[in-house]
LUMVOLO-82354 format. One record per residue (C-alpha): residue number from 1; y, x, z. Coordinates in pm, whole numbers, plus 50000, padded with zeros to 5 digits. Example, Ala and Ser with C-alpha at 12.3 -4.5 7.8 and 13.67 -1.06 7.14 Angstrom:
<nodes>
[1 [49550 51230 50780]],
[2 [49894 51367 50714]],
</nodes>
This chain:
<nodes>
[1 [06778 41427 67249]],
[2 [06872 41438 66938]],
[3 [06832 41829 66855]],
[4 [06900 41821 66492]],
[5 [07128 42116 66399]],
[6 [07445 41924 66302]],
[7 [07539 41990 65955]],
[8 [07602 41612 65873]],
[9 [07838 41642 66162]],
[10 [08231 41631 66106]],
[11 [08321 42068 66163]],
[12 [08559 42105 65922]],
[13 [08881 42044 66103]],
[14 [08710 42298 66415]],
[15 [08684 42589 66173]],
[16 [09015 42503 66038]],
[17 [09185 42550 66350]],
[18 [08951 42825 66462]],
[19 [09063 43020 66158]],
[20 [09445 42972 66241]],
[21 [09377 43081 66616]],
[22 [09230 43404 66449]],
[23 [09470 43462 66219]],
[24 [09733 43471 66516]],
[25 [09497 43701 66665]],
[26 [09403 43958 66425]],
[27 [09812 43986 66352]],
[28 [09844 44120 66693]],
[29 [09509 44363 66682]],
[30 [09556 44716 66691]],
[31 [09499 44887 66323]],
[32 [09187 45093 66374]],
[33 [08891 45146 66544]],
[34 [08636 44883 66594]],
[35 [08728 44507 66737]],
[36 [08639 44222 66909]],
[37 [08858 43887 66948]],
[38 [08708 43659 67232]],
[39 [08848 43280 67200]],
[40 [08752 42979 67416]],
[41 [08587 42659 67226]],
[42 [08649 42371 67436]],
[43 [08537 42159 67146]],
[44 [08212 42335 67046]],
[45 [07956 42087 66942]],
[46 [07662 42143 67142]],
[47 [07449 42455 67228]],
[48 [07411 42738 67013]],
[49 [07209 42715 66738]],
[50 [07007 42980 66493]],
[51 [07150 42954 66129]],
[52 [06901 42998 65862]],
[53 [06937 43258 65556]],
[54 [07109 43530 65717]],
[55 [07050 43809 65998]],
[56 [07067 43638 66293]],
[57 [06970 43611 66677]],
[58 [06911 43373 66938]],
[59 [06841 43451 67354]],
[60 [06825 43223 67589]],
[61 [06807 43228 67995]],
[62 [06734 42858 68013]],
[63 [06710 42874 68432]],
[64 [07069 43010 68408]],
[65 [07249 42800 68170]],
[66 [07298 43099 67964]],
[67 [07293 43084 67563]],
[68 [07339 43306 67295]],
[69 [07341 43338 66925]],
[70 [07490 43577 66671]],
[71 [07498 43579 66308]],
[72 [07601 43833 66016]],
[73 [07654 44188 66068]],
[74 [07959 44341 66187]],
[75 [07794 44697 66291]],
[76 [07440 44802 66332]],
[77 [07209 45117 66323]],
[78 [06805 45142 66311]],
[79 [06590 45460 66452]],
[80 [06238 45517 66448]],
[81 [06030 45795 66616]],
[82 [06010 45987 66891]],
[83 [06419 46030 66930]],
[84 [06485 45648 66873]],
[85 [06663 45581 67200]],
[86 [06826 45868 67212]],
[87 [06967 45808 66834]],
[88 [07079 45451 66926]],
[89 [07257 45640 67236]],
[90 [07472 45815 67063]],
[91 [07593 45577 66808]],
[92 [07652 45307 67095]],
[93 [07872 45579 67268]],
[94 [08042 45672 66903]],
[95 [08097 45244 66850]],
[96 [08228 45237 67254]],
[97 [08476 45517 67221]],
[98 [08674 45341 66894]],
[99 [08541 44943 67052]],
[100 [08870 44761 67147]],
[101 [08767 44439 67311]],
[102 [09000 44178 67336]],
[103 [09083 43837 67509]],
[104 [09227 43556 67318]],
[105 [09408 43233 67477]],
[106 [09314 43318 67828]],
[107 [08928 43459 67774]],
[108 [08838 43737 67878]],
[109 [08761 44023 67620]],
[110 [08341 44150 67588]],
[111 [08136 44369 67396]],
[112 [07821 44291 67294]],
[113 [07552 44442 67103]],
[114 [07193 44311 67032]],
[115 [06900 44562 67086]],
[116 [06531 44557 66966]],
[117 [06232 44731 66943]],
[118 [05884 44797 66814]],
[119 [05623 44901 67074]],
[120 [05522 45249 66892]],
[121 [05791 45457 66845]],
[122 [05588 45608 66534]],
[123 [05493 45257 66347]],
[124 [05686 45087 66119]],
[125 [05852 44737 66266]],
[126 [05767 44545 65943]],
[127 [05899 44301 65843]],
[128 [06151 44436 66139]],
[129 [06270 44782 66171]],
[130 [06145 45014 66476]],
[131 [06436 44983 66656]],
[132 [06748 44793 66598]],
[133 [07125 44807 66775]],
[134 [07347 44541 66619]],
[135 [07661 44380 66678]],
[136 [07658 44059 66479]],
[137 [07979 43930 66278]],
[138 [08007 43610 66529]],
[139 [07844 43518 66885]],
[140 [07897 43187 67026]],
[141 [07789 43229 67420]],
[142 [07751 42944 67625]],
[143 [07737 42965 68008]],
[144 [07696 42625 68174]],
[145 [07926 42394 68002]],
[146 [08190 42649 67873]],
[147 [08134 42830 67558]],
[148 [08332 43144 67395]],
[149 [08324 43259 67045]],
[150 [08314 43708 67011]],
[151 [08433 43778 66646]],
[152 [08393 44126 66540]],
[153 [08446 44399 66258]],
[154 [08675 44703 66138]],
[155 [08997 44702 66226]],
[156 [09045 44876 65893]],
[157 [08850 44628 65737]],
[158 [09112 44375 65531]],
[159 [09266 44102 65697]],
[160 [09222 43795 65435]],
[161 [08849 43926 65349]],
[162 [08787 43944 65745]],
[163 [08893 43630 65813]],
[164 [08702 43442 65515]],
[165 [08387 43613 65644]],
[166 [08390 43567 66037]],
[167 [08514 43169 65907]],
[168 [08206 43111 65696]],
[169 [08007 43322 65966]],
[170 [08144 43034 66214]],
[171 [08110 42740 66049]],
[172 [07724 42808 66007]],
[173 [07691 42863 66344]],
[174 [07872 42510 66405]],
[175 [07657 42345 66179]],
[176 [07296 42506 66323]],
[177 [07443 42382 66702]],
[178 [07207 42141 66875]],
[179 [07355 41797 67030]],
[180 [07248 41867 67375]],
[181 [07102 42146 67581]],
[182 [06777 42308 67518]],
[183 [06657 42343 67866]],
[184 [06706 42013 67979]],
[185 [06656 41760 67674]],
[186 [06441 41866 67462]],
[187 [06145 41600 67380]],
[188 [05772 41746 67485]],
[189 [05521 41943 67232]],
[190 [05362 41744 67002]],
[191 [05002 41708 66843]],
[192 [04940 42084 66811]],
[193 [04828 42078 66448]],
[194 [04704 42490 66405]],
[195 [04423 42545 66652]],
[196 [04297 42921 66793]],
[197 [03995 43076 66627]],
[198 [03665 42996 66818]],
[199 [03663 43327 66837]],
[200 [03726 43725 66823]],
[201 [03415 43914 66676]],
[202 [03607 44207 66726]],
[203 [03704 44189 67095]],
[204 [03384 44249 67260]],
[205 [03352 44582 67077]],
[206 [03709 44676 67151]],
[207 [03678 44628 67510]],
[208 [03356 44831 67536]],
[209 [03526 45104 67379]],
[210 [03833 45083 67624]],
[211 [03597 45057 67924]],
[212 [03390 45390 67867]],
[213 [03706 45570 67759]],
[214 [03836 45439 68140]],
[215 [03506 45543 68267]],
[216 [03486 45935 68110]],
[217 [03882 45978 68079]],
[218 [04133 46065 68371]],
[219 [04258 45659 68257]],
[220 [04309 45382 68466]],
[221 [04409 45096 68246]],
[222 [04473 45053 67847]],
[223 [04592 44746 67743]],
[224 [04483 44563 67367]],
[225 [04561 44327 67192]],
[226 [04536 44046 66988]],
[227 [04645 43931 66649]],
[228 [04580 43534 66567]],
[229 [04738 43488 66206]],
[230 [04765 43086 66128]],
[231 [04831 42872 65768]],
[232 [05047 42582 65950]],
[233 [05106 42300 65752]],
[234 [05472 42302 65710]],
[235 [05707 42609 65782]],
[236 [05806 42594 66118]],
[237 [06196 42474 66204]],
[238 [06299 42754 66406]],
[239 [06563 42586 66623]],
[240 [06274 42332 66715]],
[241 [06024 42640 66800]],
[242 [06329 42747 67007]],
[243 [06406 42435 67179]],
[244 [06083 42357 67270]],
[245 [06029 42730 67465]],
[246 [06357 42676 67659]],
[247 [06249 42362 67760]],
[248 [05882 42436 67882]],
[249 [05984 42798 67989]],
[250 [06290 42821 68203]],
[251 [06202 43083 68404]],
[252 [06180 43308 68040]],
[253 [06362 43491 67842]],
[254 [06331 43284 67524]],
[255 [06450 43474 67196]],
[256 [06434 43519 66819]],
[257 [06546 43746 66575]],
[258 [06559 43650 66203]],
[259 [06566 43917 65867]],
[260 [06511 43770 65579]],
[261 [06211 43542 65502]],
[262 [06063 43704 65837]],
[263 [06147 43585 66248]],
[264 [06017 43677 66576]],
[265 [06007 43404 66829]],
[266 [05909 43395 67171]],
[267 [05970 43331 67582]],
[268 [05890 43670 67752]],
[269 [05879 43622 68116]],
[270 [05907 44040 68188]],
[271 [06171 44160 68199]],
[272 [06154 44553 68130]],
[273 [06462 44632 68272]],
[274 [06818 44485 68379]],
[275 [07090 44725 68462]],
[276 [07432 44599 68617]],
[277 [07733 44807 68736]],
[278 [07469 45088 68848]],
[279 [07197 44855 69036]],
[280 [06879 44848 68786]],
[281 [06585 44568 68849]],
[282 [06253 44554 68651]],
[283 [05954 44339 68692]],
[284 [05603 44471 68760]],
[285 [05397 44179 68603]],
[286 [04977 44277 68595]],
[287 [04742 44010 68709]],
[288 [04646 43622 68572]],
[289 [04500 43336 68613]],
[290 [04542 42973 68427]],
[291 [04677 42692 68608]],
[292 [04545 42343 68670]],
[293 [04667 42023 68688]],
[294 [04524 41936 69012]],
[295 [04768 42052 69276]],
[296 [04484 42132 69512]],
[297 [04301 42326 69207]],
[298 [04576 42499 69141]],
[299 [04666 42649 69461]],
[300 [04311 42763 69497]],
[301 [04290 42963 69157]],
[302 [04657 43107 69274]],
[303 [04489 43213 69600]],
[304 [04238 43417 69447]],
[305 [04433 43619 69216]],
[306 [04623 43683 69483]],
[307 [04305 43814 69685]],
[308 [04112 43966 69410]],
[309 [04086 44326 69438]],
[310 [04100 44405 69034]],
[311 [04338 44222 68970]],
[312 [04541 44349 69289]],
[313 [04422 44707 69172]],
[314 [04586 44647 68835]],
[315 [04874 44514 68932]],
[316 [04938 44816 69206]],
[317 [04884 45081 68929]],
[318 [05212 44908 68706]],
[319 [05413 44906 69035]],
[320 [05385 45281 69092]],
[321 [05433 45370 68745]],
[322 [05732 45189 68745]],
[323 [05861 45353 69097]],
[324 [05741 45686 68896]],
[325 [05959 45647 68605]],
[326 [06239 45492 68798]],
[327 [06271 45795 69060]],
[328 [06421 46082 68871]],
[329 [06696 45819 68765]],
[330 [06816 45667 69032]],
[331 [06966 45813 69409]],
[332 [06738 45474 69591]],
[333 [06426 45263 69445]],
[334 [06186 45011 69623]],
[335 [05974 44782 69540]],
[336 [05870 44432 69634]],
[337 [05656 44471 69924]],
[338 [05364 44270 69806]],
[339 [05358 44056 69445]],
[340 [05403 43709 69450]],
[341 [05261 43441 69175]],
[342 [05494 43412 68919]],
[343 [05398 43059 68773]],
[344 [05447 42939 68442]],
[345 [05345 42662 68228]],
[346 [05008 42734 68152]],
[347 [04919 43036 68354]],
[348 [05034 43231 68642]],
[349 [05074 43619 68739]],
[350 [05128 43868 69010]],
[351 [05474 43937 68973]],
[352 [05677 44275 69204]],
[353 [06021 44344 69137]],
[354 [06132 44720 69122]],
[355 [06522 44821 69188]],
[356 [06721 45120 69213]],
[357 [07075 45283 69178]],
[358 [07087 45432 68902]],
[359 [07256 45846 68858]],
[360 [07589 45768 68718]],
[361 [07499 45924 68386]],
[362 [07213 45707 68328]],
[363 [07275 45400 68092]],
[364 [07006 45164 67939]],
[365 [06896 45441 67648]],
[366 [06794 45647 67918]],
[367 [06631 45432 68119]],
[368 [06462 45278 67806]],
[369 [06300 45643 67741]],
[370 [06158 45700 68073]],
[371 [06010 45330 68081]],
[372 [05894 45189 67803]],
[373 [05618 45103 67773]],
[374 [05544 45006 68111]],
[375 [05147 45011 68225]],
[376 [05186 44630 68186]],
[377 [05172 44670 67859]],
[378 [05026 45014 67725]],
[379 [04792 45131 68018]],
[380 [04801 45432 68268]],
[381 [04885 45720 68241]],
[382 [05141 45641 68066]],
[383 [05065 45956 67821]],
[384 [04678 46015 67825]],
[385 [04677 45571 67728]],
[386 [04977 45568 67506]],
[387 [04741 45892 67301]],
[388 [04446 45626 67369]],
[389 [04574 45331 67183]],
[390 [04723 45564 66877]],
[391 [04408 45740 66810]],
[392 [04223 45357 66810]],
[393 [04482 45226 66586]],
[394 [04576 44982 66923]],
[395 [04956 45082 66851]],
[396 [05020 44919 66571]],
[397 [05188 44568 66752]],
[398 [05517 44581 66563]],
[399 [05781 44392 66808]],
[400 [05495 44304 67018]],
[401 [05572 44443 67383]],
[402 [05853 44643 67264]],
[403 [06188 44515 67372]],
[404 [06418 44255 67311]],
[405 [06785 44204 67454]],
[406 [07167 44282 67480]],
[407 [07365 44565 67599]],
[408 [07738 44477 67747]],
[409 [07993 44620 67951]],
[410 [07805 44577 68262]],
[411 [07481 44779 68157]],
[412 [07221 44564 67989]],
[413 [06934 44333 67986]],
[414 [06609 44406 67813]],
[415 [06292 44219 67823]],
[416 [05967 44261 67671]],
[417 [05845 44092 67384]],
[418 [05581 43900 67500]],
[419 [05416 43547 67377]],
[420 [05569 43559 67084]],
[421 [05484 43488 66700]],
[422 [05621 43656 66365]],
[423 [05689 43349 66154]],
[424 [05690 43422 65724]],
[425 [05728 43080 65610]],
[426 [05413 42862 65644]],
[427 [05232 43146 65802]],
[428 [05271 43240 66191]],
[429 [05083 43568 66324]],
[430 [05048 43516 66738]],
[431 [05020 43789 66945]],
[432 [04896 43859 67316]],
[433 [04736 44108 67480]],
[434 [04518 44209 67804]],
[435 [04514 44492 68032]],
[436 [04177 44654 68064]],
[437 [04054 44813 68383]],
[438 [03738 44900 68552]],
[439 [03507 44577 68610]],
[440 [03693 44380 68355]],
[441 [03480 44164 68164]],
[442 [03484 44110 67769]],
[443 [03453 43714 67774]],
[444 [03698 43694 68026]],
[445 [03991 43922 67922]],
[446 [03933 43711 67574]],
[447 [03986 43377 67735]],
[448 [04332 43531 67938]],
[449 [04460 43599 67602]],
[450 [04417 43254 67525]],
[451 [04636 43116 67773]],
[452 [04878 43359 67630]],
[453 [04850 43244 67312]],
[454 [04880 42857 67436]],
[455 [05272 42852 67432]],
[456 [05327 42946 67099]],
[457 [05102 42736 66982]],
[458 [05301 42442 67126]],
[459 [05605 42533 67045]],
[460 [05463 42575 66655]],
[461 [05394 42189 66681]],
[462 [05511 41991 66417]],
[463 [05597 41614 66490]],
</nodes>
C-alpha cells in the first residue's frame, strides 16, 4: 500500500465541486443557530487522513470499518476541576438546543462532537487541556466503503467567509487521505530504531510504597504508572504512527488528537463506556499476560491468567466497581459472567463486559462522573486510591487513562486512553501503567508495563 497522504494527487476539481454542492446548501440553511450540512463523497480519495498544522483528530474502529477525522474548529469548550463534566454538560445541551443538523443529496443529517480528557480532574492536560468538547470545522467519516463529509459553523457566521474556510478545511483533509485502508494494507513495523530503558530505578520504590499503603489502608488496588520519554531520530509521520496501530490493532480503538506542535496517539483496547439509545456497555479489563508465538505456548500462559487467583482477584474488584457505579444510573445492569482473554498483539487480558439501561435523564456527562476513573486504571476504592495517587504525585498522567471519543445523537462512545504516546516533534513520551494489589511483585509489574509499552514503540518505527 501505498499510504502516502496524497497531496501530489489531482483534488482540485473535488473541492471545486464540493464547494458548489455547499453553496447550494448553505442557501437553503436556516439563518441562526448552530449547523451542520452532511454530503455524500462518492469520489473521496481514500481513507481519512490527519492533516498537519492545525487542530485536528483522528479515531479509528479498524474491526468495524469505521473512520474518522476532523479538522479546524467550528465550536469547542475546555473545563478543568472537580465540575468538568458537568461544565461540558451544559454547554453540549446549550450547542443541542440551537444544533440544526442537516442532510444533503440524500445523507442523512448527524451531529458530532469530539470529547477528551485528562485523568486528574485537578492537573493541567499540558500540552492538552483537562478536558476538551469540540466540534471540528469538517469530518470526513468513512464506514466500509462509503464516506460522508459533516461541515459545520454559525449560521450567523457569513456565507462567503464560511464557505472559503470549511473549502480550505476540506481540501487538507483530501490531501492528508491515505490510498487504501488502514486496517487492511498497511505494510508491517519496521526496525524499531528507539529502544526501552534497561530499566526503572524508580519503580521498585514506588511499588513498595503502594504495597504497604494496600497493606495498612482500607485499599485494595492503586494503579502507577510509567513515563518512558524517547529522542527518535526523525519526527514521527503521524498518519504512519496511525496506520500502523489500525493495522496491528483491530480490535482497538486507535486515535489521535493534534494542538499545535503537540499529539496524542494511541490504540486503547478499553473502552470506558458506550451509550446507545439508552443501553450503556463498558469493559472491565484487569489482568495480563504476554503472548507467544508458539501456539501451544501461548494457550498455556492464557490458561493461567485465567486460573491465577491475583490476577482473578484484581480483575473481580474492577467488575464490581463498575456494577457499583453503574447501579444508581441505570433501571437493569449485569455483567459478563466470568472474563474471557481479550488477546492482542503482544499481550493478552481478562476482559468482562458490564451493561445496563440507563435512567432516561442520564447522558454520557453523567455517566462519565460516576465512572471515571474506573479501578482499571486508578485503584479501589475509588475515593480512598484516587486521594492515594494525588498525595504521591501518581496523578499527574495528563491524557493518560482519561478519555478519548465522540458524542452523537445516539449517546456516545468513550474509551480510555491507553498505550499511547505524546509526540513534540523528535521527542515521544510513552506511557503505561500497572495495577498494584496484594502479592504483586516489583520485577514483574515492571516487565507488564513493558508489553504495554511494545506497541507504541512499533508504531514509532521509522523505515
Amino acid at each position: 500500500m501505498d499510504s502516502t497522504p496524497l497531496e501530489s494527487h489531482p483534488q482540485l476539481a473535488f473541492v471545486d465541486e464540493l464547494q458548489r454542492r455547499l453553496a447550494r446548501a448553505l442557501a437553503g440553511a436556516p439563518g441562526a443557530g448552530f449547523l451542520s450540512l452532511t454530503l455524500p463523497v462518492r469520489d473521496f480519495p481514500g481513507s481519512p487522513g490527519l492533516p498537519s498544522g492545525e487542530p485536528a483528530v483522528w479515531w479509528g474502529r479498524p474491526g468495524e470499518q469505521r473512520f474518522r477525522a476532523g479538522a479546524g474548529i467550528a465550536w469547542e469548550r475546555q473545563a478543568g476541576g472537580r465540575q468538568r463534566f458537568a461544565t461540558l454538560a451544559a454547554a453540549y445541551r446549550a450547542l443541542c438546543a440551537q444544533w440544526r443538523a442537516i442532510g444533503v443529496e440524500g445523507a442523512r443529517g448527524a451531529r458530532s462532537a469530539f470529547l477528551g480528557f485528562a485523568f486528574s480532574p485537578d492537573a493541567a492536560g499540558e500540552p492538552l487541556p483537562n478536558a476538551l468538547l469540540s466540534v471540528p470545522r469538517v469530518v470526513v467519516e468513512r464506514r466500509g466503503t462509503g464516506t460522508v463529509m459533516h461541515f459545520n459553523g454559525a449560521a450567523s457566521e457569513d456565507h462567503a467567509a464560511l464557505l472559503m474556510d470549511w473549502t480550505r478545511t476540506a481540501r487538507r483533509l483530501v490531501a492528508a487521505a491515505w490510498a487504501g485502508t488502514p486496517a487492511t494494507d498497511a505494510a508491517p513495523p519496521g526496525p524499531v530504531d528507539a529502544r526501552l530503558p534497561a530499566g526503572d530505578p524508580t519503580w521498585p520504590e514506588r511499588v513498595r510504597e503502594a504495597l504497604d499503603a494496600i497493606d495498612r489502608l482500607p485499599l485494595e488496588k492503586l494503579v502507577l504508572s510509567r513515563n518512558v520519554h524517547l529522542s527518535l531520530g526523525a519526527a514521527p509521520e503521524l498518519n504512519r504512527v496511525l496506520e500502523r496501530l489500525a493495522a496491528r490493532y483491530p480490535e482497538a480503538a486507535v486515535f489521535a488528537v493534534q494542538r499545535g506542535d503537540a499529539s496524542l496517539v494511541g490504540a486503547s483496547p478499553e473502552r470506558l463506556l458506550g451509550l446507545e439509545h439508552g443501553l450503556v456497555v463498558a469493559d472491565a479489563l484487569a489482568g495480563s499476560a504476554p503472548r507467544a508465538t508458539c501456539d501451544d505456548a501461548d494457550q498455556l500462559l492464557g490458561g493461567r491468567l485465567l486460573g491465577d487467583p491475583k490476577e482473578l482477584a484484581e480483575h473481580e474488584v474492577v467488575v464490581r466497581e463498575i456494577l457499583a457505579a453503574l447501579e444508581p444510573l441505570c433501571t437493569a445492569v449485569m455483567a459478563s459472567h466470568a472474563p474471557a482473554l481479550l488477546r492482542l498483539q503482544n499481550v493478552q487480558h481478562l476482559a468482562s463486559h458490564v451493561h445496563g439501561r440507563v435512567r432516561p435523564e442520564v447522558g454520557v456527562f453523567e455517566l462519565l462522573q460516576r465512572m471515571h476513573p474506573t479501578p482499571a486504571v486508578g485503584g479501589a476504592p475509588r475515593g480512598a486510591a484516587l486521594d492515594w495517587l494525588r498525595q504521591h504525585g501518581e496523578a499527574n498522567r495528563g491524557w493518560y487513562t482519561g478519555g478519548v471519543g465522540w458524542l452523537d445523537e445516539a449517546g456516545g462512545d468513550v474509551w480510555v486512553a491507553l498505550r499511547c504516546a505524546l509526540l513534540e516533534g523528535r521527542e515521544a513520551c510513552l506511557y503505561a501503567g500497572a495495577g498494584i494489589v496484594a502479592g504483586s511483585e516489583p520485577d514483574q509489574e515492571l516487565r507488564e508495563t513493558g508489553w504495554k509499552l511494545q506497541p507504541m514503540l512499533e508504531a514509532l518505527a521509522l523505515d
